[in-house]
C-alpha positions as CSV (number, residue, x, y, z in Angstrom):
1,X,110.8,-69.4,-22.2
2,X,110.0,-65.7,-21.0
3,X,109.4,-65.2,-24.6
4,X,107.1,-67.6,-25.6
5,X,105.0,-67.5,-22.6
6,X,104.3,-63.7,-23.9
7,X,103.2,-65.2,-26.9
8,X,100.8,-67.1,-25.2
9,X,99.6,-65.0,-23.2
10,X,99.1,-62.7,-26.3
11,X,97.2,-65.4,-27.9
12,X,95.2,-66.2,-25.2
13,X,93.8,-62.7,-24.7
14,X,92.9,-62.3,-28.1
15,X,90.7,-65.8,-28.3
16,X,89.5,-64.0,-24.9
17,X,89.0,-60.9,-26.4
18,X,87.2,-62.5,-29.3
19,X,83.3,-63.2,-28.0
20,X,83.3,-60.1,-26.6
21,X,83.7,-58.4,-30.1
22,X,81.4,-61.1,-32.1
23,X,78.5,-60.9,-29.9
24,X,78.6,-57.2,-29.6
25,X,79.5,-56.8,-25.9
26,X,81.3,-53.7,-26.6
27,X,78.1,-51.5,-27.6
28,X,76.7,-51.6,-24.0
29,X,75.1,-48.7,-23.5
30,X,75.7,-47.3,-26.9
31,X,72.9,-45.2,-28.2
32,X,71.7,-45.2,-31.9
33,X,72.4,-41.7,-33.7
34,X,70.8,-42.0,-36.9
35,X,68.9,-44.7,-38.9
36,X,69.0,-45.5,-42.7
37,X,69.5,-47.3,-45.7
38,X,72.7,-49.2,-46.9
39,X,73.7,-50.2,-50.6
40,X,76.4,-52.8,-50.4
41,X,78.6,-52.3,-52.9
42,X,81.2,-55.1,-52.5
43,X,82.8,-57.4,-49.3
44,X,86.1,-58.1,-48.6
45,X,87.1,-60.8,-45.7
46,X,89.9,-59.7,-43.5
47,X,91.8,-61.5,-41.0
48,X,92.7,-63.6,-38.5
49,X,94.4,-60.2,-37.3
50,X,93.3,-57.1,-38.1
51,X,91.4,-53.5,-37.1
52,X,89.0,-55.6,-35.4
53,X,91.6,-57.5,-33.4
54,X,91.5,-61.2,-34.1
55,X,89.4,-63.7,-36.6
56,X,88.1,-63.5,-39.8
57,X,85.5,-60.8,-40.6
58,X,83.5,-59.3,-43.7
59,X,84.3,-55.0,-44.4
60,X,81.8,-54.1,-47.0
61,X,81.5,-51.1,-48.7
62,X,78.7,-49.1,-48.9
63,X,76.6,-46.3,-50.1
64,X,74.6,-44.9,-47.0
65,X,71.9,-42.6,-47.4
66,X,70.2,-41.7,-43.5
67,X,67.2,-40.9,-42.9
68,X,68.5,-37.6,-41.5
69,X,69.2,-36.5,-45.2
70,X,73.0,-37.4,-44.9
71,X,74.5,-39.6,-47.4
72,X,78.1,-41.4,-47.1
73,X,80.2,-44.0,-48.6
74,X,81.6,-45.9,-46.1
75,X,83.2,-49.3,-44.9
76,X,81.1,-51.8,-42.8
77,X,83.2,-53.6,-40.7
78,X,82.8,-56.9,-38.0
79,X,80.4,-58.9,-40.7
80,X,77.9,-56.2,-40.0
81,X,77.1,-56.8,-44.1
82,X,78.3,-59.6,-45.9
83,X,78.9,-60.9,-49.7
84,X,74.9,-62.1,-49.9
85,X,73.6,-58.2,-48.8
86,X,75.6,-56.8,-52.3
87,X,73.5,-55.3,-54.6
88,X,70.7,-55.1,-51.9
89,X,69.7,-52.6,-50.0
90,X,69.9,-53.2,-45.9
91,X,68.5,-51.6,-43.2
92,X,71.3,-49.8,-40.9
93,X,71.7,-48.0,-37.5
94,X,74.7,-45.7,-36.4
95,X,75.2,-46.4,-32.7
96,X,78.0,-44.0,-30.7
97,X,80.2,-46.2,-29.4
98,X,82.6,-45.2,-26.3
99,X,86.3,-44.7,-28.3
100,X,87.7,-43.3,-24.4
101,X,86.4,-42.3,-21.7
102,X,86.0,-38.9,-23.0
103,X,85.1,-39.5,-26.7
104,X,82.8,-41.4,-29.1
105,X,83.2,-42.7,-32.5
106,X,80.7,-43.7,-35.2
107,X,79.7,-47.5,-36.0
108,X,77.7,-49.0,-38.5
109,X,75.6,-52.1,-37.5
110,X,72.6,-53.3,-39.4
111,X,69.3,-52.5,-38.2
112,X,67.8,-56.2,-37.0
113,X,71.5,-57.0,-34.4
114,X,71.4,-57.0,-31.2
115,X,74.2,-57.0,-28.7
116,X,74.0,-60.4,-27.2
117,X,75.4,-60.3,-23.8
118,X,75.2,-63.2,-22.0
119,X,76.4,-65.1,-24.8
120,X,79.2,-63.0,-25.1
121,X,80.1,-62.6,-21.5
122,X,79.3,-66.7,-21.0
123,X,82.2,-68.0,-23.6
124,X,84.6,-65.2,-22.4
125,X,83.7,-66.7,-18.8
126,X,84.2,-70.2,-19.9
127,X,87.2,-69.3,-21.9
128,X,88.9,-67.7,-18.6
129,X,87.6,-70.6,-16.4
130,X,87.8,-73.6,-18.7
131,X,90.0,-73.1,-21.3
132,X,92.4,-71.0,-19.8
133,X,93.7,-73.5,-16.8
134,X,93.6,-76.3,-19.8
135,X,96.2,-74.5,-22.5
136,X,98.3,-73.5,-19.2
137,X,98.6,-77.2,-17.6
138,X,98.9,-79.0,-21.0
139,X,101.5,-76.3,-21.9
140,X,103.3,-77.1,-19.0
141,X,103.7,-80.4,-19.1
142,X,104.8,-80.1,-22.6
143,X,107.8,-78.2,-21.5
144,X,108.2,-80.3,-19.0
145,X,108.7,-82.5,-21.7
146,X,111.1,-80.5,-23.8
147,X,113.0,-79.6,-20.7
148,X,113.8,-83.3,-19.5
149,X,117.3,-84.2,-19.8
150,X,118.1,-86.9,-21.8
151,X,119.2,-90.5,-20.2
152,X,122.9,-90.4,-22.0
């Protein structure tokens, strides 16, 4: 039992954990670095677990070229660019995203998305408030269930 309520409780963090990364809760007070253009060479879809945590994403590769003269091939990951943009040329930002609490890493996001925080914030409340107390009462009635001793 001790088990598989860990693997619940895994589970359940990572649907938690998953508006928060689709709706780009994550980038709060990021600040964008650099601006440019991005060549999508090709798109692979990855998931349901993966760098990104949990569901099913696009990582396109790309040939950057900045506006601050830099150029870089690179990997686009969280369905920042997606099978339609190959062969086209996309507008992209680099936002400095908090790695720690002393250290920043690099992300690639297209030009025209915005973070949507409420949205992301409301179904990770709903999930917690809603959801949550469902899966944990049907779940344990059902080994309620399992448990019950047969009438022999």
């Amino acid at each position: 039992m001790r088990l598989c309520g860990l693997l619940v409780a895994l589970a359940l963090g990572a649907i938690t954990y998953l508006p928060i990364t689709a709706f780009g809760v994550l980038l709060a007070g990021s600040e964008i670095s650099d601006q440019g253009s991005a060549q999508v060479q090709s798109c692979t879809r990855v998931g349901p677990i993966g760098r990104d945590f949990v569901g099913w994403w696009w990582e396109c590769r790309a040939q950057i070229a900045w506006d601050s003269g830099r150029s870089e091939e690179t990997v686009v990951r969280k369905s920042q660019l997606a099978p339609e943009d190959v062969g086209h040329s996309v507008a992209v930002v680099e936002r400095q995203v908090d790695a720690s609490k002393y250290r920043k890493r690099a992300e690639v996001h297209r030009a025209d998305f915005e973070p949507n925080y409420p949205l992301g914030y409301g179904l990770t409340a709903l999930i917690l408030l809603v959801v949550l107390p469902l899966f944990t009462w049907s779940a344990n009635g059902l080994w309620r269930l399992l448990r019950r001793p047969t009438g022999k």
